[in-house]
C-alpha positions as CSV (number, residue, x, y, z in Angstrom):
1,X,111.5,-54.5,96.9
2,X,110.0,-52.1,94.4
3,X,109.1,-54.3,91.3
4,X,107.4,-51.9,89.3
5,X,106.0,-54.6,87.0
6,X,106.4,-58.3,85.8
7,X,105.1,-59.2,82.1
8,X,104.3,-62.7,82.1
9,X,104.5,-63.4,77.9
10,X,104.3,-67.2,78.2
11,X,105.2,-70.4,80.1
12,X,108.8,-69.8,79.3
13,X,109.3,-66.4,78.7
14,X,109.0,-63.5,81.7
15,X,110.0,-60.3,82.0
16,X,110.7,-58.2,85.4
17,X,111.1,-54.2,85.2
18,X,112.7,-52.9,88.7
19,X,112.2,-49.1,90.1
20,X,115.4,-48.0,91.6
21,X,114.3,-46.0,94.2
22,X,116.6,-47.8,97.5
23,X,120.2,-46.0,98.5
24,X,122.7,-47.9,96.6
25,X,124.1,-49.9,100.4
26,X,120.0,-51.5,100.4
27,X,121.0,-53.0,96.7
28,X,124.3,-54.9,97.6
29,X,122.6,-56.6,100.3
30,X,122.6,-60.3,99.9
31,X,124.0,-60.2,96.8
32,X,127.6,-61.8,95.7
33,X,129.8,-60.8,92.6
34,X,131.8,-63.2,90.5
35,X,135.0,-62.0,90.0
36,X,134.6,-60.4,87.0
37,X,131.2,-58.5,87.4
38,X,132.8,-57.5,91.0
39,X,135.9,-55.9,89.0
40,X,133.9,-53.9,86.6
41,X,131.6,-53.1,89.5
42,X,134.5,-51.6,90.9
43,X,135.5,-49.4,88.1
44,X,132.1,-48.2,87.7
45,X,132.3,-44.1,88.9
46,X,128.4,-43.1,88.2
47,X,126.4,-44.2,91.2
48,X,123.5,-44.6,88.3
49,X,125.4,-47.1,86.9
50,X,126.2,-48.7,90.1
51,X,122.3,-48.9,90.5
52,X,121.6,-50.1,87.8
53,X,124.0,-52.9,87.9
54,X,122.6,-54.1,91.4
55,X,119.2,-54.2,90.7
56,X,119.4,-55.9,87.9
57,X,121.5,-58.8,90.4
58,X,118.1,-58.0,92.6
59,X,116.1,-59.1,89.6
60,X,118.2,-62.0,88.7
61,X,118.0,-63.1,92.5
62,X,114.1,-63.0,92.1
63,X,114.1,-64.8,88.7
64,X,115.9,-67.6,90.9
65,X,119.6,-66.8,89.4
66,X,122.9,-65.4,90.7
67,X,125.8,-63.3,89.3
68,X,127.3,-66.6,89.1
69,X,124.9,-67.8,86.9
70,X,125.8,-65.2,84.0
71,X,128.7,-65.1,81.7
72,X,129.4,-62.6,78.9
73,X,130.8,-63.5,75.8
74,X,133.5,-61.1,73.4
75,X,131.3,-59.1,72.1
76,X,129.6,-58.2,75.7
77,X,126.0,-60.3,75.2
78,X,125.1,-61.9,78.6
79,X,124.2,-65.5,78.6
80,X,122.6,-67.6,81.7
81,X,125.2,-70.5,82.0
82,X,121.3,-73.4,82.5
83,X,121.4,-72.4,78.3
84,X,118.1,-69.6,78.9
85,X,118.4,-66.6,76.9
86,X,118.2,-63.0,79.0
87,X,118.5,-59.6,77.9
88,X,119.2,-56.9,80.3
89,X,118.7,-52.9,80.0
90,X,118.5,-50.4,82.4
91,X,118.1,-46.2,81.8
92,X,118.5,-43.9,85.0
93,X,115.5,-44.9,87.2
94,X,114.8,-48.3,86.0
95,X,116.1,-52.1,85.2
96,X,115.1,-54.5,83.6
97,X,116.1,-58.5,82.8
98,X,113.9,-60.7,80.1
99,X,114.6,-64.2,80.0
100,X,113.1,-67.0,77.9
101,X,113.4,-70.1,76.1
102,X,114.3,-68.6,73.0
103,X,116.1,-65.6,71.9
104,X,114.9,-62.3,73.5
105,X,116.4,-58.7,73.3
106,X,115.0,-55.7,76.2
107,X,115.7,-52.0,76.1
108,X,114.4,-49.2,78.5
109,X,114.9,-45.7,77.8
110,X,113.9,-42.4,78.8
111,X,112.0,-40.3,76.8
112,X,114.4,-36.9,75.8
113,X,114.2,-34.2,73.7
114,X,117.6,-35.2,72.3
115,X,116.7,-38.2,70.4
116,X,115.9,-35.7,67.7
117,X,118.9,-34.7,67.1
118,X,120.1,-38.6,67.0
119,X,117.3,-39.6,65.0
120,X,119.2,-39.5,61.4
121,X,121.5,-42.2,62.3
122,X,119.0,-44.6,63.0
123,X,115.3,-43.8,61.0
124,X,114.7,-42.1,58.6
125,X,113.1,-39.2,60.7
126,X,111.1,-37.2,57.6
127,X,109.0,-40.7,57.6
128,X,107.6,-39.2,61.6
129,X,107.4,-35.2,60.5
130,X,103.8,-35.0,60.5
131,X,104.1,-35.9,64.4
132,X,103.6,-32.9,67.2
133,X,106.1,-33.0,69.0
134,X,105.6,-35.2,72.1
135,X,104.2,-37.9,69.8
136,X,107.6,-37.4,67.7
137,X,109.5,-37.7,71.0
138,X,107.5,-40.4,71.9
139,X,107.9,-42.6,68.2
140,X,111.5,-42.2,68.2
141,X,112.2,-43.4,71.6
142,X,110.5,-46.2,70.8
143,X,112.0,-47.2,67.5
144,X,115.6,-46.4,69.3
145,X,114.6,-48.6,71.8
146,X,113.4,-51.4,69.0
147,X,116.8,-51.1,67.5
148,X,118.3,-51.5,70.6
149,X,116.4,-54.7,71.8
150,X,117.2,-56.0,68.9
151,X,120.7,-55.3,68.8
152,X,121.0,-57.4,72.0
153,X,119.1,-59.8,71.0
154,X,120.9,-60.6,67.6
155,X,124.1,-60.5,69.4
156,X,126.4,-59.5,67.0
157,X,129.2,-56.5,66.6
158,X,128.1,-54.5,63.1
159,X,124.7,-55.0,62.8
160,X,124.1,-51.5,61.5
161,X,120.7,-49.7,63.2
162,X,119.8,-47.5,60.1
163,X,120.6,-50.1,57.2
164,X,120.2,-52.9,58.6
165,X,116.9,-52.9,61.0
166,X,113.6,-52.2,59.8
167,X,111.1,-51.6,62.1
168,X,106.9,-51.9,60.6
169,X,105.2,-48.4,61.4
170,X,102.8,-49.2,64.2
171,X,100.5,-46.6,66.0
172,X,99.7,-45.6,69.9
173,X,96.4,-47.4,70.6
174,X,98.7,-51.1,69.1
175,X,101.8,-51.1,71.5
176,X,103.1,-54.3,68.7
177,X,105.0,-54.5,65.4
178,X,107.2,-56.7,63.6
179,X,111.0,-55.8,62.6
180,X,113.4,-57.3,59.8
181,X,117.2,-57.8,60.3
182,X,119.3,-57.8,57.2
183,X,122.7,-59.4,57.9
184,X,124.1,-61.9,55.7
185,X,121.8,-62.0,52.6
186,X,119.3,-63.1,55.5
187,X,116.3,-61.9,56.4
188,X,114.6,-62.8,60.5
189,X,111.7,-61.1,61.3
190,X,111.0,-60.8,65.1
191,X,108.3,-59.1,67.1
192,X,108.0,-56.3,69.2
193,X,106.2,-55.3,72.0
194,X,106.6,-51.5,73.6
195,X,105.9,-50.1,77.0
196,X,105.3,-46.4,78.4
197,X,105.9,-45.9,82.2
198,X,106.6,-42.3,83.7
199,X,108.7,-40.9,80.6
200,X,109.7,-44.1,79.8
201,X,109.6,-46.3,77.0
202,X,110.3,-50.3,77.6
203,X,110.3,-52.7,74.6
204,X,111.1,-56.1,74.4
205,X,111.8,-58.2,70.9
206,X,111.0,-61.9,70.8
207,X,112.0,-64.5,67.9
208,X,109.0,-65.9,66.4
């Protein structure tokens, strides 16, 4: 089972990061599909996405859950029916499931050359212009990846990524930051953590 790495943030919180590497026949093994996740397992054409979607089960099995032991409300979020909070994410090559006491949001992605040209809707990108430009691909990935997290963890359809999350400028040699979320004439700060693996940026966002 390739666990590429297991982040251990406290007593109740844990996070498992999975390199897909097996045939996709060697992740269905053992594991069972409710009805629903079997249905959109089905309609699922990309054998990435197929991937993806068994290895997170492979990381739920190891976190001592089942398929049966997640529901997804309206809006998609994916909640762990003993009341824990999870996040999942997964990006090509990798997967990855969070789960905690309290609410949690993950996002992997892979480092590309086009988040440049995606960058407007979500940062102000003149803010990162004194970047070269493997730090600038870098920076962006990981803001994206902020938004993202937090997106997931918040929950909510609308939450807008360039109005409405604010992520503190942070440097490479402190992988930590805080963001804001505006939504409601409210203001929750969370933190964030960031990881770089093999072109690929992880972060994970935590309620304080």
């Amino acid at each position: 089972m390739p666990i590429y790495k297991t982040i251990t943030i406290d007593q109740y919180t844990k996070a498992l990061i999975w390199k897909i590497e097996e045939p996709i026949e060697a992740l269905e093994e053992s594991i069972e599909l409710s009805d629903y996740c079997a249905k959109r397992y089905q309609n699922m054409s990309s054998e990435i996405h197929r991937k993806g979607f068994m290895s997170v089960r492979q990381l739920l099995k190891l976190l001592g859950y089942t398929d049966f032991d997640l529901t997804y409300d309206a809006k998609g979020k994916p909640h762990l029916n003993d009341g824990t909070e999870i996040s999942i994410s997964h990006s090509f090559q990798f997967s990855a499931v969070i789960v905690s006491n309290r609410k949690v949001g993950i996002d992997i992605e892979k480092q590309r050359d086009k988040i440049k040209r995606i960058a407007p809707k979500f940062t102000p990108i003149e803010e990162y212009q004194s970047l070269g430009e493997t730090d600038l691909i870098r920076k962006l990935t990981m803001v994206w990846g902020a938004k993202e997290a937090l997106y997931k963890l918040y929950g909510k359809k609308g939450l807008r990524f360039l109005e409405d999350i604010f992520v503190r400028d942070f440097d490479f040699q402190n992988f930590t930051t805080t963001a804001e979320v505006y939504q409601n004439n409210l203001t929750t700060t969370y933190r964030l953590n960031f990881l770089e693996f093999e072109s690929y940026t992880c972060v994970y966002a935590l309620a304080l």
